[in-house]
KEDO-681849 format. One record per atom (N, C-alpha, C, CB): x, y negated, z negated. Coordinates in steps of 0.02 Angstrom, whole numbers, plus 50000, padded with zeros to 5 digits. Glycine has a CB too. Layout:
REM KEDO-681849
XYZ;...
***
This chain:
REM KEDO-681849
483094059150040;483444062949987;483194060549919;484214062049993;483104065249880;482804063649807;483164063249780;482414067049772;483254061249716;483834061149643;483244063749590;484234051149613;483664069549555;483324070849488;483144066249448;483654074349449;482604064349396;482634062949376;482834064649277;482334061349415;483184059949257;483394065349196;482684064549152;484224062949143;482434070649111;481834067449066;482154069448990;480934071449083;481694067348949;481664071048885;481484076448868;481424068848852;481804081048827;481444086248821;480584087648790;481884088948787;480314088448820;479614089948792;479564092048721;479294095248830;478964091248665;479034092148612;478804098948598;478794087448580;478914100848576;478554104948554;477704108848536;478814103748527;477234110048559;476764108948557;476464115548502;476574107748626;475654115948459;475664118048414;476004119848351;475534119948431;476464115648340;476844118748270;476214114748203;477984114448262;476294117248161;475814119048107;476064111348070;475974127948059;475384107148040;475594101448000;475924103147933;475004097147987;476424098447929;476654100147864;476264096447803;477394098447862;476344100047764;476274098247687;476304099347615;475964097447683;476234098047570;476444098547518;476014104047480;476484092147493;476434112347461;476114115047447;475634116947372;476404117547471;476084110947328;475904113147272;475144108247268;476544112047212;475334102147297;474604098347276;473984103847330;474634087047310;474294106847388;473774110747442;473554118047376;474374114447543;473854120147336;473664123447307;473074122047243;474174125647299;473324116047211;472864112047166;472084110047207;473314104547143;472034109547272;471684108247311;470924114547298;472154108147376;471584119947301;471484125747336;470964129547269;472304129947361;471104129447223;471174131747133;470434126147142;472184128447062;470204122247130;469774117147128;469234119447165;470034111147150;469384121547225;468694126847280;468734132647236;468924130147383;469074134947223;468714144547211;468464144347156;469274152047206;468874139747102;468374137547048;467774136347045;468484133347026;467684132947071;466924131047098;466324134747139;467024126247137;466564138247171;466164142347213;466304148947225;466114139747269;467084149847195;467074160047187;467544160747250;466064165947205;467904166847253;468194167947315;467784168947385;468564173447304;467424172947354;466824175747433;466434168747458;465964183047402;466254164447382;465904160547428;466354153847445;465184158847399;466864154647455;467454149547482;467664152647559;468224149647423;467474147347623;467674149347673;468364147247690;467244147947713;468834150747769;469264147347779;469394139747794;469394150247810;468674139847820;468564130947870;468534127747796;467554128747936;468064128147720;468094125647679;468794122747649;467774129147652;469144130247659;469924127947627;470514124747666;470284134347602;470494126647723;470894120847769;470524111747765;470804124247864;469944111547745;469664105047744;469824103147690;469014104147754;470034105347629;469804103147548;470784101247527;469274112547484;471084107847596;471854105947575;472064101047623;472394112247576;471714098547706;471974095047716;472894098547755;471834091147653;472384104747793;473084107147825;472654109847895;473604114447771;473074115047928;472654116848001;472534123947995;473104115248079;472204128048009;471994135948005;472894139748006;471364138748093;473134136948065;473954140448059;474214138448022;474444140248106;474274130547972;474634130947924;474564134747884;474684127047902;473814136947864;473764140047814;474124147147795;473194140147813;473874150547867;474244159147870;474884156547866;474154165047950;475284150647876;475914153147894;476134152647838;476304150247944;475974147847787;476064145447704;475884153747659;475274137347676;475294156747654;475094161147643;474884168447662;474884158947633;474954166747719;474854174347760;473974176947756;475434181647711;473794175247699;472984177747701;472634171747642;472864188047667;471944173247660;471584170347608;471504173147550;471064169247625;471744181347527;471814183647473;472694182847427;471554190447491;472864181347492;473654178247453;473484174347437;474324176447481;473324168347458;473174162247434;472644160947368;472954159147491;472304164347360;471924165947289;472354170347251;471184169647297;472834172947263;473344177147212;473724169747187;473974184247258;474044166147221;474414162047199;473974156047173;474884160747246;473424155147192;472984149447139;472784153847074;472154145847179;472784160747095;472684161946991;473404162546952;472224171246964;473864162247001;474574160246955;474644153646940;475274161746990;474284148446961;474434141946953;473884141546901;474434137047019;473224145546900;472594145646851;473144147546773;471844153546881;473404151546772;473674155046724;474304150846692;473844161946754;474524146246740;475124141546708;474974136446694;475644140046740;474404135346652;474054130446621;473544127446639;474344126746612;473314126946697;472684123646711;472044124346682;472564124546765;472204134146689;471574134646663;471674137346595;471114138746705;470984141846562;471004143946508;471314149746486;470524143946495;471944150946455;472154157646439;472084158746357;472934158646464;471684162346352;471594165646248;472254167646237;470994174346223;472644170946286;472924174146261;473734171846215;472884178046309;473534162546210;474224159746197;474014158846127;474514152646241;473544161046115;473154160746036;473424165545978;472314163146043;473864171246026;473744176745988;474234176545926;473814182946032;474674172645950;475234172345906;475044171845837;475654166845923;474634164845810;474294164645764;474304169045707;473854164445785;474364168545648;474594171845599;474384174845575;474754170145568;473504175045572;472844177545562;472354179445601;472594174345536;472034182845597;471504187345665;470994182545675;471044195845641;470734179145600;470214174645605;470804169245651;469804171845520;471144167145630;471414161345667;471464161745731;471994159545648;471674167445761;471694166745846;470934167045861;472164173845892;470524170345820;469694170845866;469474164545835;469034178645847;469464162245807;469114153645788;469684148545861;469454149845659;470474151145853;470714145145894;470224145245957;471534145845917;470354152745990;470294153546053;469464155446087;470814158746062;469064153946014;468534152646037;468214144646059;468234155645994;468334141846012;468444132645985;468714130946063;469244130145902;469274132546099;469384129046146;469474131946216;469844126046127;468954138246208;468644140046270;468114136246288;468444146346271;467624133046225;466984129246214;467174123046268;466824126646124;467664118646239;468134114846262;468294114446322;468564115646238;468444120846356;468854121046415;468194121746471;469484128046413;467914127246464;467414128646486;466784121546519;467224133046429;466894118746461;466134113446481;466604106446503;465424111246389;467154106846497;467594101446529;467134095646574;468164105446582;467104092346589;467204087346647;467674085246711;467234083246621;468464090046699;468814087746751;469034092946762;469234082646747;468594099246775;468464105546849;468114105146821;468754112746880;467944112246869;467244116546885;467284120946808;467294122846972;466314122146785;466544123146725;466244132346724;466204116646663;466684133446662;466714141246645;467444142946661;466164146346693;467414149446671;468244152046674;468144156246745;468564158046594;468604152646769;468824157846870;468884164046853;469754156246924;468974165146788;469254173846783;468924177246748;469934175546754;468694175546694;468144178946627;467444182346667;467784170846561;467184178146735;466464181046774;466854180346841;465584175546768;467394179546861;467604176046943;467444185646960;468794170746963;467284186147022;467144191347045;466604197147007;467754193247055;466254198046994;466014201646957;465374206646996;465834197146903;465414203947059;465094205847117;465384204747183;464524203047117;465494208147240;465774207347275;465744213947350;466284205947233;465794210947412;465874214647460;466544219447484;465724210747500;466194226147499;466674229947507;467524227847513;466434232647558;467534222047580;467944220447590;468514216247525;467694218047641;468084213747488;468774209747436;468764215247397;468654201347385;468834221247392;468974226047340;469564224547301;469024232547366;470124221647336;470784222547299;470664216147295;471514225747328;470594210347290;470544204947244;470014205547203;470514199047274;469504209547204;469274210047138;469424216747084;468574209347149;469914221147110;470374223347076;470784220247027;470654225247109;471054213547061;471814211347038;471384207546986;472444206447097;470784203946984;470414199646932;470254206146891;469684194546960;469894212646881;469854216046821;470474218046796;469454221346825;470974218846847;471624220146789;472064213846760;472214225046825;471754207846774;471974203146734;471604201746684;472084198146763;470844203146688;470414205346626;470694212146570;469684207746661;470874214146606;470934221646566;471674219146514;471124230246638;471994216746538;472884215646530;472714210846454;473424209746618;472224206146485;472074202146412;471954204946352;471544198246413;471324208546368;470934212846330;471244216246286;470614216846364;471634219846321;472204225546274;472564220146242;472844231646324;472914212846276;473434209546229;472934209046152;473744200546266;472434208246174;472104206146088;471814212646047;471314199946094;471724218046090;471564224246049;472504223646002;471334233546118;472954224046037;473574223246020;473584219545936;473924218746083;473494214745956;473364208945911;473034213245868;472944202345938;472444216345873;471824216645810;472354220345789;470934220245814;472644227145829;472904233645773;473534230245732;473244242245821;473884225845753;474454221645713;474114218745644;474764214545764;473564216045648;473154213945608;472814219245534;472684211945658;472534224845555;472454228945517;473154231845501;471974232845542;473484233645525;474164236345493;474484233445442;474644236545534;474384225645460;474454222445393;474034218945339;474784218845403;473444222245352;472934222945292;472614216245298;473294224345213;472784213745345;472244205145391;471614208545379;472344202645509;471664215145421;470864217445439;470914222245391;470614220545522;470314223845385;469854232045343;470254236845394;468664233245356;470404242245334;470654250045374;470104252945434;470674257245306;469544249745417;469234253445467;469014248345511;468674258045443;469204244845537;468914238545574;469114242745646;469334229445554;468884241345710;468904245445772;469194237945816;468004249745798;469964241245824;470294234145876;469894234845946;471314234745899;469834240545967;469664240646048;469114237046036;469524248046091;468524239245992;467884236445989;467864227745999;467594238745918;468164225345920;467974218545918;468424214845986;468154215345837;469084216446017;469214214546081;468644214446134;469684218546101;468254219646143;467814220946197;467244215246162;467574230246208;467274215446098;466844210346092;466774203646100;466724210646054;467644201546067;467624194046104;467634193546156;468054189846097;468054198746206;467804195646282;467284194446326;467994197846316;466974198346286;466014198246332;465634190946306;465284207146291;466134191946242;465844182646197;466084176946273;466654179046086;466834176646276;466834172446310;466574174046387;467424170046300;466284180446412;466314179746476;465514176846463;466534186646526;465274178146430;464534174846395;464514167746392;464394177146316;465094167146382;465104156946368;465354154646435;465824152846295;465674156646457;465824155446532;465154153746595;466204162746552;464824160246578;464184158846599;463624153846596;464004162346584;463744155446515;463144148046495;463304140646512;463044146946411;464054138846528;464394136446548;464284133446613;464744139546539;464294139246640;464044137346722;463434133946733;463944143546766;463024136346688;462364135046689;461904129546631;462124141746685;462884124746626;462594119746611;462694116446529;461954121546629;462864122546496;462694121946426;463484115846402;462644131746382;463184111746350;463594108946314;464324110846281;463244107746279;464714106946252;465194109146223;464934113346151;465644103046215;464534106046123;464164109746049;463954114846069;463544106446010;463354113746122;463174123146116;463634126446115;462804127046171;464204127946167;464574132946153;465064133846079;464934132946209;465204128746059;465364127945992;464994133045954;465204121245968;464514131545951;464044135845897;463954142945913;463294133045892;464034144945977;464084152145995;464584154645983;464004153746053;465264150545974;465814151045947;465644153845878;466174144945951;465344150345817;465324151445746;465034157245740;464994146545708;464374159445802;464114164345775;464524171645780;463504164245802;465024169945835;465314177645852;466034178445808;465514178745947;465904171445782;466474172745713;466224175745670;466764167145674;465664175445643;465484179645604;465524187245600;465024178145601;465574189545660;465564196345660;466424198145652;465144199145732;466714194945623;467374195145630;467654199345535;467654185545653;467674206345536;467544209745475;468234204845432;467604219945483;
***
């Protein structure tokens, strides 16, 4: 005759490692910076956060969620936003601030340098269409905040009656998506400094 024996209950098997999502996101913001969404794999980003392929979906659900919420964490200070410039009392003053410390931000030492958003996507496979959607309408959203800006500016006689807000907007942004670039590819703070002075000049 046998006797049961009593056991423990067995554990549970595959449940997802835990961890901490905000530093897994800082992790996360640090890869795409650096190498772009497309060229950031999943195996890259489970390695760099230090979680398991199911933590990840279960934290995020996709790898394009998860780049939605590292450009909300890009946007709450990490990275570079012009657009906290605008306030500024003078037209020259927000395009001198927010050129001066894109130079700054851009050629940094502690990330990846240029701006995730000013060139982040600017080419891309069929498939990320809607994340490189959601990056031109966070381009676009800026853009207009400072066309905004310019026409506030001429209305109150900052600018010439005939000065063109859409224009010089479209112009600083191609400035900085220009410095962003050169950026990538290396260029100094001074240099960008000075690319800074010159596109002040065009400032009527």
């Amino acid at each position: 005759m046998t006797t049961k024996i009593d056991e423990a209950p067995a554990r549970p098997r595959g449940r997802p490692r835990s961890f901490d999502k905000d530093v897994a996101l800082r992790q996360a913001l640090e890869l795409f910076w650096e190498r772009g969404y497309e060229g950031t794999s999943i195996a890259e980003l489970v390695s760099a956060m230090g979680v398991t392929p199911p933590a990840l979906y279960a934290a995020f659900g996709s790898k394009e969620n998860l780049f939605r919420e590292v450009l909300e964490l890009y946007f709450s200070g990490v990275g570079f936003d012009p657009s906290i410039y605008f306030v500024l009392p003078t037209a020259r003053e927000v395009v001198e601030r927010f050129l001066r410390e894109a130079a700054a931000a851009y050629s940094s030492p502690a990330h990846a340098r240029g701006c995730m958003v000013a060139t982040g996507m600017l080419g891309y496979a069929p498939e990320h269409q809607g994340v490189a959607m959601h990056i031109t309408e966070l381009r676009r959203v800026a853009r207009e905040a400072l066309e905004a800006r310019f026409r506030a500016a001429r209305k109150a006689g900052d600018l010439p009656k005939d000065a063109d807000p859409a224009a010089l907007a479209g112009f600083y942004f191609s400035v900085l998506q220009g410095m962003s670039v050169q950026a990538r590819d290396g260029a100094s703070k001074n240099q960008l400094l000075r690319i800074g002075e010159v596109a002040l000049r065009a400032l009527p």
